[in-house]
C-alpha positions as CSV (number, residue, x, y, z in Angstrom):
1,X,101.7,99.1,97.5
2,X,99.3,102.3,96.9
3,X,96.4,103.4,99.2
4,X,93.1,105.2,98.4
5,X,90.6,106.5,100.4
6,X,87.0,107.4,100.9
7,X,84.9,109.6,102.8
8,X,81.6,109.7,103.9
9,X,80.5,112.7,106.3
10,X,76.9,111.8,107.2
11,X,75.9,107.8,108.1
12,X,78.5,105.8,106.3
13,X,76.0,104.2,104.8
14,X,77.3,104.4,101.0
15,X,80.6,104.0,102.0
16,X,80.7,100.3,101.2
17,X,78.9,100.9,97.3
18,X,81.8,103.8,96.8
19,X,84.5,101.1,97.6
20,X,82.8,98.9,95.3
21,X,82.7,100.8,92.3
22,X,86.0,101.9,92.6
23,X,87.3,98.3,92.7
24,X,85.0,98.0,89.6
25,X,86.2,101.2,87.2
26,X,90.0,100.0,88.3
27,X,89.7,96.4,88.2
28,X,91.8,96.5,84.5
29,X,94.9,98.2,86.3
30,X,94.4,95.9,89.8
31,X,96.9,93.1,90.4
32,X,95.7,92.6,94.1
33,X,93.3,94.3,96.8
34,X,96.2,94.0,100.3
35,X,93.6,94.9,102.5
36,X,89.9,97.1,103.0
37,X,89.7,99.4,106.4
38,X,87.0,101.2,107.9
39,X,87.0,103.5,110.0
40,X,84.6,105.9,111.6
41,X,85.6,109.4,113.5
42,X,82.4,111.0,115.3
43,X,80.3,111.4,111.7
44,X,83.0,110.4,109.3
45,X,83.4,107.4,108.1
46,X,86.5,106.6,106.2
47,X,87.4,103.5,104.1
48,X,91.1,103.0,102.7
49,X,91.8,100.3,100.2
50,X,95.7,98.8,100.1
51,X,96.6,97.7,96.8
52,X,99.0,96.7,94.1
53,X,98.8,97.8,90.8
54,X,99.4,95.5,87.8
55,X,102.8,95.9,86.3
């Protein structure tokens, strides 16, 4: 499994299109998404994608 993750300081409100587009630019080296979190931490919002890459 690997993890990436994004930030966003002010409303969290692009959060969800950042997770998308990376999904999208990586989709040719995904075998699976595990598992999408978000979090949010006063103003930050953070959003950490499990995955597995194809072998």
């Amino acid at each position: 499994m690997k993890y990436v993750s994004m930030v966003d300081h002010y409303d969290g409100s692009t959060l969800e299109e950042q997770v998308n587009g990376w999904i999208v630019e990586n989709q040719d080296i995904l075998s699976e998404i595990m598992d999408i979190e978000y979090t949010q931490i006063g103003n930050t919002y953070l959003a950490t994608i499990t995955y597995q890459e194809k072998e």
